[in-house]
N, C-alpha and C positions, 0 to 999 in steps of 0.2 A: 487357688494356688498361693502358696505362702513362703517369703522370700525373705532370707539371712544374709545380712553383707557382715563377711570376716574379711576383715583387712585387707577390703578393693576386692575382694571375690564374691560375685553373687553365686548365692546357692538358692536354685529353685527345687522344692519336693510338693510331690502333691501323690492322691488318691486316685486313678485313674477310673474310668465306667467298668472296670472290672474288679475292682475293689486291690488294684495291684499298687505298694508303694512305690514311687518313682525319686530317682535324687536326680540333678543334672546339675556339672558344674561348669562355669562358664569358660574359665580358660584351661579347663581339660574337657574336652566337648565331648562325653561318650555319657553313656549312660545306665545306670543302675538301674534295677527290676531285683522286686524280691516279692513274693506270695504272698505274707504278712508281716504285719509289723512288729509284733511281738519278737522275732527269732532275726534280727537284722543282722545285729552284727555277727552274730554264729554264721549266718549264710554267706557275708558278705567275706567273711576270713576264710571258709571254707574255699570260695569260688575264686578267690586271691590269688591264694600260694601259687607260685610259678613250681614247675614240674621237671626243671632241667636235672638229667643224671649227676650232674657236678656242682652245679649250682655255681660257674664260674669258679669254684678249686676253694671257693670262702668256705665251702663245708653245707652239706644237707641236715645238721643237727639245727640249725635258725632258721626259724619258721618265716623262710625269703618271702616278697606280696613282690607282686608287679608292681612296676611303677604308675600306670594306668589305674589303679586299684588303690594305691596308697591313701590319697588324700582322704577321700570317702570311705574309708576304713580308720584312719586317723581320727577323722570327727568323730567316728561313734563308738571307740574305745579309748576317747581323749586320753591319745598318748602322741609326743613329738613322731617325727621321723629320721632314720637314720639312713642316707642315701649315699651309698657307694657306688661312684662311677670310675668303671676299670677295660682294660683293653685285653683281648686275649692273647697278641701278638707284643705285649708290652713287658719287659723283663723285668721294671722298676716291681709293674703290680706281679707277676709270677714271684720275687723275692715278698714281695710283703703277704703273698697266699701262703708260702712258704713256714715262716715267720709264724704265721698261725696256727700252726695244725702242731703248737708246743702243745703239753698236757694242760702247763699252765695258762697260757694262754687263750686256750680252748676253752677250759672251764668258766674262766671271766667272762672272757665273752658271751659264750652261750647263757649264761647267769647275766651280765646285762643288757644282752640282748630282749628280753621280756617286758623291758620297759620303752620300748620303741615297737613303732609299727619297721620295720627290718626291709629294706630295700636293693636288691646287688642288680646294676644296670652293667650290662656287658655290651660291647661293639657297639651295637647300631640300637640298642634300647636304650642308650643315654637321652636324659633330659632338652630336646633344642632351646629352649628358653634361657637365654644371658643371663640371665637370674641364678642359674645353677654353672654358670662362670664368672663368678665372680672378678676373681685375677688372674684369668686365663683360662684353657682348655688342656693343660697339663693332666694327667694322670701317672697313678691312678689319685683321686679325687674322693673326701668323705664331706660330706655335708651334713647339718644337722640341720633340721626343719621345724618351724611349728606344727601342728596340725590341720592350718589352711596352704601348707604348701608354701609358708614363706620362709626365707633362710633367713637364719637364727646366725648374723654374723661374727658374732663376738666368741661365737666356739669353735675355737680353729686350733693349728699348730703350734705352740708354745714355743716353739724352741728358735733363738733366732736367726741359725742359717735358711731356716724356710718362709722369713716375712717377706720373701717376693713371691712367695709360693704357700700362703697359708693355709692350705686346708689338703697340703700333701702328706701324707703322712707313708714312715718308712718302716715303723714299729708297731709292734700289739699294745706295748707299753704306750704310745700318745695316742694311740687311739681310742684306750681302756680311759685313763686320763681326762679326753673331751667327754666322752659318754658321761664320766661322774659328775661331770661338771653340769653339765645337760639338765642332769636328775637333780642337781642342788638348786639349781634354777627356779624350778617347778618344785620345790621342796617337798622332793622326793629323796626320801632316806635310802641312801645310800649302800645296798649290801654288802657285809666284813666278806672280803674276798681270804679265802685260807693260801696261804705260802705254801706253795712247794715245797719235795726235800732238799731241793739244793739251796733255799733261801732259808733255811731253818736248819740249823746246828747238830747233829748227836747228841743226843746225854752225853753218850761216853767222851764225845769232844770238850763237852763245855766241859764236862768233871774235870777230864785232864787239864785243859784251861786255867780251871778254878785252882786244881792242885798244884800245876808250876809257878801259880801267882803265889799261892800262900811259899812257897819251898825256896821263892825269890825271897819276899819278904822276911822269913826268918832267918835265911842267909846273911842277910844286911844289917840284922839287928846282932847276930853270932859276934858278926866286922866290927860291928860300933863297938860291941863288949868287951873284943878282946884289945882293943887297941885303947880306948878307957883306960884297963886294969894296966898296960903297959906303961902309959905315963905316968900313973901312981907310983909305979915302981920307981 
């Protein structure tokens, strides 16, 4: 039996008498089975993803994992975890489901979503561990984790009406935000998110733009010339 301690978490795996790989983790006490070692983590994401029709309204395009499943999927695709705890009876998180399902904001997300193991805990699948309450039981609630399940406290809400409430978030925009930050962390580059058409101009606007600057400008200079030639006079 052969044993890994990640930050105060033992993790035992071993080869059982039937040649079956086994993980256990100590303060998530369930346990992993896969047929061989070769195909783990394929199996382990497959057997993951949770199966809700709604996926709590965050959207079925991000490849959601249980939270039971998360950490030991995190180890063997060394990636953070991003853990969203939301109510379904709760208006704050219905507005910020809302909020999401922009074009724009959908595509970010689902584009950074890939660099996390992707976690949506709803009602009674929240975390019980204080650990994952930080400054409260407020929702809805995003957390960023390591890979052994430890919260990564330094990535929260920026903005300062919510420093009694740091890890609430009300927008796509701070939530996109912490993720990148996540990823510079672990220097992890960053992927160029593309603007929308409403955060990107017309040709035809900017020309016209361009045109009424210059039509100002020689207006001014017309002013300066004529009023020159007059006091010569």
């Amino acid at each position: 039996m052969a044993e890994e301690r990640g930050r105060g978490k033992l993790i035992e795996n071993w080869v059982d008498s039937n040649g079956t790989f086994r993980i256990l983790h100590e303060r998530r006490p369930f346990l992993l089975t896969t047929t061989t070692t070769l195909p783990i983590s394929l199996s382990v994401y497959s057997n993951s993803l949770t199966h809700s029709s709604d996926f709590g309204g965050f959207g079925e395009d991000i490849d959601w994992v249980k939270w039971e499943d998360a950490v030991e999927l995190a180890m063997e695709v060394n990636k953070p975890i991003f853990l969203l705890v939301h109510k379904s009876w709760c208006h704050a998180c219905k507005a910020l489901k809302k909020t999401f399902q922009q074009s724009n904001a959908r595509k970010a997300f689902k584009k950074l979503s890939e660099y996390f193991v992707m976690v949506n805990t709803e009602d009674d699948d929240e975390p019980y561990e204080e650990e994952y309450r930080p400054d409260g039981k407020y929702i809805p609630r995003v957390l960023f984790l390591d890979k052994n399940g430890d919260l990564l406290p330094q990535f929260k809400n920026k903005k300062a009406e919510y420093k009694n409430y740091a890890y609430y978030y009300s927008s796509p925009a701070d939530v996109l935000n912490s993720m990148k930050d996540v990823l510079r962390h672990y220097n992890i580059d960053v992927p160029e998110m593309k603007r929308g058409p409403k955060l990107e101009p017309n040709k035809s606007t900017a020309d016209e733009n361009e045109k009424s600057s210059e039509e100002k400008v020689t207006k001014e200079k017309t002013t300066k010339s004529e009023k020159s030639s007059k006091s010569e006079l």
